[in-house]
C-alpha positions in Angstrom: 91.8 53.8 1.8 87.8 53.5 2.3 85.2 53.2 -0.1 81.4 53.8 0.7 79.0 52.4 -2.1 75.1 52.1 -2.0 73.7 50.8 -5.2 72.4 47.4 -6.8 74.4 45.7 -10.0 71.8 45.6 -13.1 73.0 42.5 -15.6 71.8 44.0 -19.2 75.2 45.5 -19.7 77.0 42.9 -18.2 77.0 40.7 -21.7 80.2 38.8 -21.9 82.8 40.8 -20.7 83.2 40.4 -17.1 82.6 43.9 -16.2 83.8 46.7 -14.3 80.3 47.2 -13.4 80.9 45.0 -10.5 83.4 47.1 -8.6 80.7 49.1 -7.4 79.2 46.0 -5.8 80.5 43.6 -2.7 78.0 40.9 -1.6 76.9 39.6 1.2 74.8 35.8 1.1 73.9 32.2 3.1 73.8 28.7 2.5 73.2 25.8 4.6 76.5 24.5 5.9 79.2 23.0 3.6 82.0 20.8 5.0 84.4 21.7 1.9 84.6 23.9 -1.1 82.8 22.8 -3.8 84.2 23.6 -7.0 81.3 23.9 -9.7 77.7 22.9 -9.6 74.9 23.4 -11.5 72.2 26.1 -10.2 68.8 25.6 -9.7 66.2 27.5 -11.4 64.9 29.6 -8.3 67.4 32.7 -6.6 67.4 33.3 -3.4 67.0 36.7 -1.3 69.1 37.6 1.7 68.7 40.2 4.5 71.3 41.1 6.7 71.7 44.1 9.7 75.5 43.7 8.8 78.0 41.7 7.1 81.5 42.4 8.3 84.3 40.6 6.6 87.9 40.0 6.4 90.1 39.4 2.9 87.6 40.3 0.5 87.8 39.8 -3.3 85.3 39.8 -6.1 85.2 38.7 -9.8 83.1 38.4 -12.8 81.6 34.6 -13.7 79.0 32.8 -15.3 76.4 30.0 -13.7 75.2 27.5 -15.5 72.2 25.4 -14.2 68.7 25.2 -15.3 65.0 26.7 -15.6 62.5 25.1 -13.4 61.2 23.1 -16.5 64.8 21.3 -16.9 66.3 23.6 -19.5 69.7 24.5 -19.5 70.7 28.1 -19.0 73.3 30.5 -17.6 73.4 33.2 -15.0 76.3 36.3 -15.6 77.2 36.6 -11.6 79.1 38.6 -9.3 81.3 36.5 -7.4 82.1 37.9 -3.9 84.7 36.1 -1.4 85.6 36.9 1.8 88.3 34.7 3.5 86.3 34.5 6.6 82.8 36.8 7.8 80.4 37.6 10.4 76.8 38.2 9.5 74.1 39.7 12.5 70.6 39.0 11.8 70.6 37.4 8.7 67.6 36.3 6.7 67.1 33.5 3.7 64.1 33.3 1.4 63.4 31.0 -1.7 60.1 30.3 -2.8 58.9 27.4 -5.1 55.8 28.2 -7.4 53.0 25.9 -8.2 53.2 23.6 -6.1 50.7 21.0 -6.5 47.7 21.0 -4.4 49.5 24.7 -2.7 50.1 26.8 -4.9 53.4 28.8 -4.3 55.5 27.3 -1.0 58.0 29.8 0.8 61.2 28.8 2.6 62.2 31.0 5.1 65.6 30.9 7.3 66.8 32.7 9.9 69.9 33.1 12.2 72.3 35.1 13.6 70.3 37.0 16.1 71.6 39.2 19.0 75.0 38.8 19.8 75.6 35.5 18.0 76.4 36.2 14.1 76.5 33.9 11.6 80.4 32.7 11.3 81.8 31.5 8.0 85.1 30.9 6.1 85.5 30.7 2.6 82.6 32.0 2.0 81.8 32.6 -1.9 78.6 34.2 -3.1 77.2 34.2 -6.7 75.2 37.6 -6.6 72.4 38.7 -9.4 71.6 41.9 -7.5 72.3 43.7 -4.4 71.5 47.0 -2.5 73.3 47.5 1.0 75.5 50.4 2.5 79.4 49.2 1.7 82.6 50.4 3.3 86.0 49.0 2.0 89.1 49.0 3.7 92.6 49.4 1.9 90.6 48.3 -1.7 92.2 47.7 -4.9 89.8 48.3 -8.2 90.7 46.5 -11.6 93.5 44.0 -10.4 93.6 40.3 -12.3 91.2 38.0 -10.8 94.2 35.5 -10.1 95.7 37.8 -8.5 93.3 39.2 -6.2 95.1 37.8 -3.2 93.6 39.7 -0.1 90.6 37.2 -1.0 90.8 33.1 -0.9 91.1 33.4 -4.2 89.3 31.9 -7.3 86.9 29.1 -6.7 88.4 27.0 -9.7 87.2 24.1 -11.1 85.0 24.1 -13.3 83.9 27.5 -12.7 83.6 30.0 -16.1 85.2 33.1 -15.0 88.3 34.8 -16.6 91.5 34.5 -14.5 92.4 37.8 -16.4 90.0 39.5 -16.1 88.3 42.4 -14.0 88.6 42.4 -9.9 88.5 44.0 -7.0 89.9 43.1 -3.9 90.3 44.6 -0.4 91.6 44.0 3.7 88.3 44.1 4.6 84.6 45.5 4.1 81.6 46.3 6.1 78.0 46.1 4.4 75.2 47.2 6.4 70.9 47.3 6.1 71.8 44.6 2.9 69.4 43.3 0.7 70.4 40.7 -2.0 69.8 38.3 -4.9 72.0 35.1 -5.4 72.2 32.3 -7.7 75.0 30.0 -5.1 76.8 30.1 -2.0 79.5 28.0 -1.3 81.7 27.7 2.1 84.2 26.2 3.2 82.3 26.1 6.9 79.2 28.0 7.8 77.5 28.2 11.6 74.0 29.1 11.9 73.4 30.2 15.6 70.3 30.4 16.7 69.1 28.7 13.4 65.3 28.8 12.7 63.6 27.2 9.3 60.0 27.3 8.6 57.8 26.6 5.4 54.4 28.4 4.9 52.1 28.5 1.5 51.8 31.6 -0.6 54.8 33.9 -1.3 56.5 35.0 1.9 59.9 36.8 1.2 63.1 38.7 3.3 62.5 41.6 1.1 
């Protein structure tokens, strides 16, 4: 069975209920490498965006969760995510963007990573991303819509933890899925191991964005 989506996930109606909403969505996102899983963190106060030509992925599962972290003045706060797993993925031509505002002295400061170029993709397993928004071309192979997140097995299951999400509640899993021409937000990424080919990182003033 194949499912084609385009279409971002908007959070006013996502509210408490870890909501169907999200099995419209799968989620592609990067990190810098991780050597294990980590089971909860705080978030920071800035998202991220991601670009991608293509994410192609293998035993793919997704759930509704909350983040907790912080504002960028040091208050507490809370994030309703997507969270979308793949047990291991392939990403061509993928790009990372966070930028920091006010700065002293400069003003705004962008971060900008790349990698994956060519015919070297980024490789990871594990991979878990917390996704605020997303827009990308999606197919899904053999997908199941509204299982029990603990039992969304095609997937590497539930991050665990600390992590606030509802073992019973809304999921989607499927063998595999394809998203191509992605654009995303994220809160986290967390992966088990993540390679970077062809890794470049710059910094540059003023607010220089993926998308």
């Amino acid at each position: 069975m194949e499912s084609q989506v385009r279409g971002g996930t908007r959070w006013k109606r996502f509210a408490v209920v870890m909501v169907p909403s999200v099995a419209a969505t799968a989620a592609i996102g990067v990190a810098l490498a991780q050597g294990a899983l980590a089971a909860s963190f705080s978030v920071s106060g800035q998202s991220f965006k991601v670009t991608a030509d293509k994410l192609e992925g293998t035993g793919f599962s997704q759930y509704g969760a909350i983040d907790s972290g912080y504002t960028m003045d040091g208050k507490k706060t809370a994030h309703p995510v997507a969270v979308s797993a793949f047990k291991s993925a392939k990403i061509t031509n993928m790009c990372q963007s966070v930028v920091t505002p006010d700065v002293p002295i400069f003003g705004s400061v962008s971060l900008i990573l790349k990698a994956g170029g060519g015919d070297k993709p980024v490789q990871a397993d594990n991979l878990y991303i917390d996704v605020a928004d997303l827009d990308a071309n999606a197919t899904f192979n053999n997908i199941d819509i509204g299982v029990a997140a603990k039992d969304a097995s095609k997937g590497p299951g539930m991050k665990g933890g600390g992590e606030q999400a509802n073992p019973f509640g809304f999921a989607q899993q499927a063998d595999s899925a394809t998203l191509t021409d992605v654009k995303q937000t994220a809160w986290a990424t967390t992966a088990g191991t993540f390679k970077l080919s062809g890794l470049h990182m710059s910094l540059s003033t003023g607010t220089h964005e993926c998308y």
